[in-house]
C-alpha positions as CSV (number, residue, x, y, z in Angstrom):
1,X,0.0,0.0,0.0
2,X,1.4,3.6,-0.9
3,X,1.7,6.1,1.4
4,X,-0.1,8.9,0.6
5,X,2.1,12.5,1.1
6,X,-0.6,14.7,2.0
7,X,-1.5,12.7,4.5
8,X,1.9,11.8,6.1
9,X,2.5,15.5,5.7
10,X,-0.7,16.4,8.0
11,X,0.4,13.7,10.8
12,X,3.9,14.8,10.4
13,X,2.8,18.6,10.8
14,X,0.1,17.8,13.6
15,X,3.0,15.8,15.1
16,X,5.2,19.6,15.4
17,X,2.5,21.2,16.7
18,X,1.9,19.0,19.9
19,X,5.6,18.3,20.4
20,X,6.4,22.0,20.3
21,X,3.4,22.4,22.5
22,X,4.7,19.2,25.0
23,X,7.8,21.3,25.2
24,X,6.1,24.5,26.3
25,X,3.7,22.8,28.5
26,X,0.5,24.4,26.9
27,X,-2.6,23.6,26.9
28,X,-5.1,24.0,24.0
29,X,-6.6,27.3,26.0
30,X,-2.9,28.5,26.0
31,X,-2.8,27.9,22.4
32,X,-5.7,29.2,21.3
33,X,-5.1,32.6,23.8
34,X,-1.9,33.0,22.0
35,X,-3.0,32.5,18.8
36,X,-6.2,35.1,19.6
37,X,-3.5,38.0,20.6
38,X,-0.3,37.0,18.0
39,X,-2.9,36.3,14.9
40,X,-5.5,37.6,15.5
41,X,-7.3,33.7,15.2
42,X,-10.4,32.7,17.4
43,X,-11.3,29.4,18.3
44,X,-12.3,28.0,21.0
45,X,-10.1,24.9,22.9
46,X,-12.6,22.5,21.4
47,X,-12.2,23.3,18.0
48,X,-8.7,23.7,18.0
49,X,-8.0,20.6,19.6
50,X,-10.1,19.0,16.6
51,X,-8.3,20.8,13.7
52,X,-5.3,19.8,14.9
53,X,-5.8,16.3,15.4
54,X,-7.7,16.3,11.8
55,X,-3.5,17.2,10.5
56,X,-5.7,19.1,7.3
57,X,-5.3,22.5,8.1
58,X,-2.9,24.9,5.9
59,X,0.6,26.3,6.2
60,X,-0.5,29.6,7.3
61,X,-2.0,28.0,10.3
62,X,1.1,25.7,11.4
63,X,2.9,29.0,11.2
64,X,0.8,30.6,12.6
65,X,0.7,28.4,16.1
66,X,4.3,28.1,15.9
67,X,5.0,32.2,15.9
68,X,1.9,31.7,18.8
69,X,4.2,29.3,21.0
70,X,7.4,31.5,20.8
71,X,8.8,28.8,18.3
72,X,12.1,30.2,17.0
73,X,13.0,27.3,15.5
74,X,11.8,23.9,14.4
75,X,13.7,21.1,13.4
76,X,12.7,19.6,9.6
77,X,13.4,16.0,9.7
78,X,10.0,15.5,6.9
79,X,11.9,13.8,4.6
80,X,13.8,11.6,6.9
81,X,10.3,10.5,8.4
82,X,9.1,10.4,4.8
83,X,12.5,7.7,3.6
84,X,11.9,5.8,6.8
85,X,7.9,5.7,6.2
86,X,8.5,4.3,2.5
87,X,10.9,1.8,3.8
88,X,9.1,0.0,6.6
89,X,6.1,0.5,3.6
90,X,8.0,-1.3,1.1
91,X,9.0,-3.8,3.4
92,X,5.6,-4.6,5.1
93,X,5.0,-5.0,0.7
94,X,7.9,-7.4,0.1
95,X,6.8,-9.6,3.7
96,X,3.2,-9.9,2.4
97,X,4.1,-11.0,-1.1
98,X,6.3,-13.7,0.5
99,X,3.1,-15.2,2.1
């Protein structure tokens, strides 16, 4: 089965978000108060909590929650995540035709 990159690119982006926030210790609330006074973005906990764990909203908004948590940096390892995803993909692929 192919991976599909949009999708692996929400999960890997959702991912960011809640690390970054595990990091920080913040809540939802906290997110969503920053986002309120940094972006000018209203949600409430609930509906933030959803859209991230959905992984299908846009750049602007990663970005967005990111400049929210004081994020100065963010370490980019998509494409290693993506190499190692295809692998254990094409492996799981070569086990099952072996059956």
């Amino acid at each position: 089965m192919a991976i599909d990159p949009d999708a692996f690119a929400g999960e890997w982006a959702k991912r960011a978000i809640r690390a970054e926030m595990a990091r920080r210790s913040m809540t939802y609330r906290d997110l969503g108060d920053r986002l309120e006074n940094v972006a000018a973005y209203e949600e409430d906990e609930r509906v933030l909590r959803n859209k991230v764990a959905r992984g299908t909203f846009s750049a602007g908004f990663f970005v967005q929650c990111l400049a929210a948590m004081g994020c100065k940096t963010l370490n980019v390892d998509f494409l290693d995540a993506w190499r190692e995803a295809k692998y254990e993909d094409e492996m799981d692929e070569a086990e099952n035709q072996d059956k």
